[in-house]
N, C-alpha and C positions, 0 to 999 in steps of 0.2 A: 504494500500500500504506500501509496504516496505521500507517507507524512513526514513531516520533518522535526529535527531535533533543534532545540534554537532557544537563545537566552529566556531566562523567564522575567526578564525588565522590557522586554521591549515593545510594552504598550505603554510603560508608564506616561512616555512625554505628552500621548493624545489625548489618555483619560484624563492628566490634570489638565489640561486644558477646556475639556467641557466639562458644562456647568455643575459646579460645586463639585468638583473629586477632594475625598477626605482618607485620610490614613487608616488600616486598621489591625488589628491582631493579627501575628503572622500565624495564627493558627488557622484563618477566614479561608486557605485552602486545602485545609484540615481534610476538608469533608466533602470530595469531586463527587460530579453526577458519574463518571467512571473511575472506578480502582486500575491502573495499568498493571499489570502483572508480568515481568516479562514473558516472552517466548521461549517455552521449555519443554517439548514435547514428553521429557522424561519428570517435569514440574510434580510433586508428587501433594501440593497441598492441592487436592481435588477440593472444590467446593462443594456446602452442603447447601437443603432448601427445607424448612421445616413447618406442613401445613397442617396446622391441627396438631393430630396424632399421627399422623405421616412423616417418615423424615426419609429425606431423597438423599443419597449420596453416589456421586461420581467415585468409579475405581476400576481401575488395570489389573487386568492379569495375566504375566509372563509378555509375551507379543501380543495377546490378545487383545482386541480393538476395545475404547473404551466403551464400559456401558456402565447403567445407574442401574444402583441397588432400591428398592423400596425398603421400609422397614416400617412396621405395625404391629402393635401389641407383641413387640420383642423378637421378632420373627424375620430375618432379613430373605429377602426371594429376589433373584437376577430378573428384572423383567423388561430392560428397553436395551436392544445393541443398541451403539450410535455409529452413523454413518462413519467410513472406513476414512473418511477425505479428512476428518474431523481429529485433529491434534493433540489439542489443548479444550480443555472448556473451563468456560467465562463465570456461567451464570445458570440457574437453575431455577424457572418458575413455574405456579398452574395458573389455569385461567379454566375456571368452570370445570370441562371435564377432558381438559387440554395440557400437555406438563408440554414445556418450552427449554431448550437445549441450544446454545450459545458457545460458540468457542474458534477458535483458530485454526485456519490450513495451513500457514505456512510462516515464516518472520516478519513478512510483508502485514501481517495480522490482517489478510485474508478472512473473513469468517462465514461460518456456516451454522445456521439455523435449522434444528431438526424440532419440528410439531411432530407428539406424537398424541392419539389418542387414551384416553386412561380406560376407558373401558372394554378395547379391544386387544389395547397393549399392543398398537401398530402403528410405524409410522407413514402420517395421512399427509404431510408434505414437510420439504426441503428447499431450502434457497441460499444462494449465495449474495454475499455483499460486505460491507464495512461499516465500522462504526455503528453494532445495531445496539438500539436502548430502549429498552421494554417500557413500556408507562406505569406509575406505581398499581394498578388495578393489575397488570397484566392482558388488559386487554388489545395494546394495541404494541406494532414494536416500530420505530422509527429510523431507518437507517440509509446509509448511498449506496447508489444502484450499482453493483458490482460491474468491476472492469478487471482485463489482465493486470498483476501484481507486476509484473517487470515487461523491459524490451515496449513498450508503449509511449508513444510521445502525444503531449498535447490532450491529456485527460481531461476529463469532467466531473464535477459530484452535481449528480442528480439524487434527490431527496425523496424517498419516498415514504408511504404506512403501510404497516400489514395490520388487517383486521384476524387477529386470533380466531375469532371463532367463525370466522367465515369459511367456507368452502373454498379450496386449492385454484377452482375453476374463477368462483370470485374475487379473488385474490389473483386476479391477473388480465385486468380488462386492455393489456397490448396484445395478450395472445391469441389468436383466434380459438372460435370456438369449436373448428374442428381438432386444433394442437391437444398433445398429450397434457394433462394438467400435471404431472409429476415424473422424473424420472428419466429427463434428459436435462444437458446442460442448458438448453434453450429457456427450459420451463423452469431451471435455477436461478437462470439470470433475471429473464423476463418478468419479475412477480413486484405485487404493490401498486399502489394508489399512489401517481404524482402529486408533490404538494410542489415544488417548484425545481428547476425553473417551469415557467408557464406561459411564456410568450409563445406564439403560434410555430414562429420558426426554431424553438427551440424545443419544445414537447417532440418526446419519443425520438430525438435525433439519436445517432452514435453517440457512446461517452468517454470513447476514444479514436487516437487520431482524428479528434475533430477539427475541420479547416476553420481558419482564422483564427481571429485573437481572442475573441467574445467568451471564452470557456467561462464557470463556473467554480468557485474553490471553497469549501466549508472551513471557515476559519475557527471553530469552536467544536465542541460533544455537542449532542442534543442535550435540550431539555425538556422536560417535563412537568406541567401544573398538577398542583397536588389531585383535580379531579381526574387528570387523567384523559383529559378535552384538548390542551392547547399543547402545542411542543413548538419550540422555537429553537436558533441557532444563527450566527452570524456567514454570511455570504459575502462573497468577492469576486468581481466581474472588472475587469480589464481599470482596473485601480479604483474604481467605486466601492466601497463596502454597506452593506446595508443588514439590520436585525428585519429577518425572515420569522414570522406567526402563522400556524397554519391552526385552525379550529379542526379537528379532525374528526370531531360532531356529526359536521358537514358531509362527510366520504358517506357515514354511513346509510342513508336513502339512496346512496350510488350503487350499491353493494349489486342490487337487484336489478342495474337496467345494462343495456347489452352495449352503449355508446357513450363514451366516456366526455362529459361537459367539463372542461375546466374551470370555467364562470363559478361553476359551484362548488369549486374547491376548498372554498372559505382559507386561503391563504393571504396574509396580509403584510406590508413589508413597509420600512420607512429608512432614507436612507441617513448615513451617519457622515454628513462632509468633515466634519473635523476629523475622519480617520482618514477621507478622501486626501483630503491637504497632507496628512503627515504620509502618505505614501508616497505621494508624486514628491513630497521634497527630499526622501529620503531613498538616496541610492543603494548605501550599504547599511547596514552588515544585511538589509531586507531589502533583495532589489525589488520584488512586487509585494501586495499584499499579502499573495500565499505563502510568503516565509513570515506569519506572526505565530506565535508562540500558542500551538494548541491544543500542548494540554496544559499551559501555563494561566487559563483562561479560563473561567468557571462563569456561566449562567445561572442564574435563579430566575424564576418564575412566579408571582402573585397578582390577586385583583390588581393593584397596585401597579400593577406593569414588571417590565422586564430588569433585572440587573446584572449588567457586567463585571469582575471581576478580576483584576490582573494583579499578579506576582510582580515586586519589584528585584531586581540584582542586588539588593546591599544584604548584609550580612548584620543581623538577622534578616530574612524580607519582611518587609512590608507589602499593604495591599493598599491600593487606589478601588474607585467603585465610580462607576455613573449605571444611573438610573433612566431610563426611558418609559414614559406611562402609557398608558393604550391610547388614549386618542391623540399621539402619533402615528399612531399605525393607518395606512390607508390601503384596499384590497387590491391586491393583483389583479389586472383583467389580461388575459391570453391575447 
C-alpha cells in the first residue's frame, strides 16, 4: 500500500494557523481510531472479540492457515478457516448474525475482509482493499477500493461502504448482475457503495494508472460517529485538501434498487484552503499533499462537527486541534 512514513510535526505550521489551534496533552494521540501493528505474519499476539458469553479468538497451527476458535460455556470448537491470502488479522467483530474478519496480505498492508455467517459457519463473502474501519455498531465497514500493492504508478483512493448485512450481490452495484457475487478477484475488488470521489468523470474510473494529475489521496484513517451514521476523512486532489462527510444512512434505500444515483449519496465535503496555501508553499520535506503524516493524524467525530488532530516533533509532543462544524459542510453533486 501506498503509505508513507513521515515526521509527525508536519501539520503543525497549518493547524496553528486556523482558527484558534490550542496545545494539548501528548497523550491526545493516546487513543487512534487505528492500532498499527506491524506486519508479522508469524505476529503471534492474535486478537481477541468478546460478545456476550462468546469469546472469538484468532490462532495458528503449525502451517496451518489461520482460523478462529469460538468459545462458550468453557468449551473451545475450531469453527471458521480464514481465507488462505489472509496473513495477519487486525480485528475481530459481529454484526447481528455476521462475525467480520480483518487483517493483512502482505507488508504493503494489503487487507482482506472475510464475512462469514454464524449460523451456517460459512463464509458468504470476501473482499479486498485498504485501510478498512468497521463502525462502532459493526454494521457498516468503510475502506479504499483496493488496487495493486506494488509496480503501479499514479494511484487513486476511492472511498467506499460495505453494508454488513447486506447481501454479496448488494454489496456490489458496479458488478453486473449476471457477474459471480463471490469468488473471483473481480468480485474482490469490485464491492461497496461509493461515497467519493463522485464527480461524473471520476465515479467507477480505474484506481490505477490513472491518466493525469487529478488522482485522489486519503490523507487520514476513517472515522466514525458514535451512531455509526457518519464516517469522515480528509482528501487530497492535485494540492487542494478538503474534510470529506458521507451520511451512510443515505446508501441504505440504495441497497435494493439495480442503478446506482450518486445524488443520493449523502456525501458532503468542505474544503480547507489554509492546508491549500501550506502545500503549494511548501516544497520539501512534503513535495504534495500526499506526503502528510497519516497516521500522525487522528479525526474525531460529534454533533459538534469534525476534529483534526496533529502530532507535533518536539520532545515530548505536543498536539495542535482545529475544529470544523457541520454547517460547513456542503453536498457533493456528481
Amino acid at each position: 500500500m501506498k503509505r508513507h512514513s513521515f515526521s509527525a510535526g508536519i501539520l503543525l505550521a497549518v493547524l496553528a494557523s486556523i482558527a484558534g489551534a490550542s496545545a494539548a496533552a501528548p497523550s491526545d494521540l493516546a487513543n487512534r481510531q487505528v492500532q498499527a501493528a506491524p506486519f508479522d505474519p508469524k505476529y503471534t499476539a492474535y486478537p481477541t472479540f468478546t460478545d456476550g458469553a462468546r469469546q472469538w479468538q484468532v490462532v495458528r497451527t503449525g502451517n496451518w492457515p489461520l482460523h478462529v476458535t469460538l468459545s462458550q460455556a468453557g468449551r473451545a470448537d475450531v469453527v471458521f478457516e480464514l481465507p488462505h491470502v489472509l496473513e495477519q488479522v487486525s480485528q475481530l467483530r459481529t454484526y447481528k448474525d455476521r462475525l467480520i474478519v480483518e487483517g493483512w496480505m502482505n507488508s504493503a498492508r494489503a487487507a482482506d475482509v472475510a464475512v462469514f455467517d454464524l449460523n451456517t459457519r460459512q463464509m458468504i463473502d470476501e473482499f479486498w482493499c485498504y485501510d478498512p474501519v468497521v463502525s462502532p455498531d459493526g454494521s457498516r465497514i468503510a475502506f479504499v477500493k483496493f488496487y495493486p500493492s506494488h509496480f503501479v504508478d499514479n494511484w487513486e483512493d476511492q472511498e467506499m461502504v460495505y453494508q454488513v448485512d447486506a447481501s454479496p450481490r448488494q454489496n456490489r452495484p458496479a458488478v453486473p448482475s449476471t457477474a459471480s457475487e463471490t469468488g473471483s478477484s473481480k468480485a474482490s475488488i469490485k464491492v461497496g457503495w461509493p461515497i467519493y470521489p463522485l464527480a461524473a468523470a471520476e465515479l467507477g474510473r480505474s484506481n490505477s494508472s490513472v491518466s493525469g494529475g487529478d488522482t485522489h489521496h486519503k490523507l487520514s484513517h476513517f472515522v466514525w460517529s458514535a451512531d455509526s451514521r457518519r464516517v469522515g476523512f480528509l482528501d487530497a486532489q492535485s494540492g487542494r485538501v478538503s474534510l470529506i462527510v458521507n451520511d451512510t444512512a443515505a446508501l441504505a434505500p440504495l441497497a435494493n434498487v439495480s442503478i446506482y444515483n450518486p445524488a443520493l449519496s449523502g456525501t458532503s465535503a468542505v474544503a480547507l484552503p489554509a492546508l491549500e496555501d501550506w502545500c503549494d508553499a511548501r516544497s520539501t520535506p512534503a513535495p504534495s499533499c500526499v506526503e502528510f503524516a497519516y497516521d500522525s493524524v487522528r479525526l474525531t467525530m460529534n454533533e459538534q462537527g469534525v476534529t483534526v488532530v496533529a502530532a507535533t516533533a518536539d520532545q515530548p509532543p505536543q498536539t495542535r486541534t482545529l475544529h470544523v462544524e457541520p454547517n460547513r459542510l456542503q453536498q457533493v453533486m456528481p
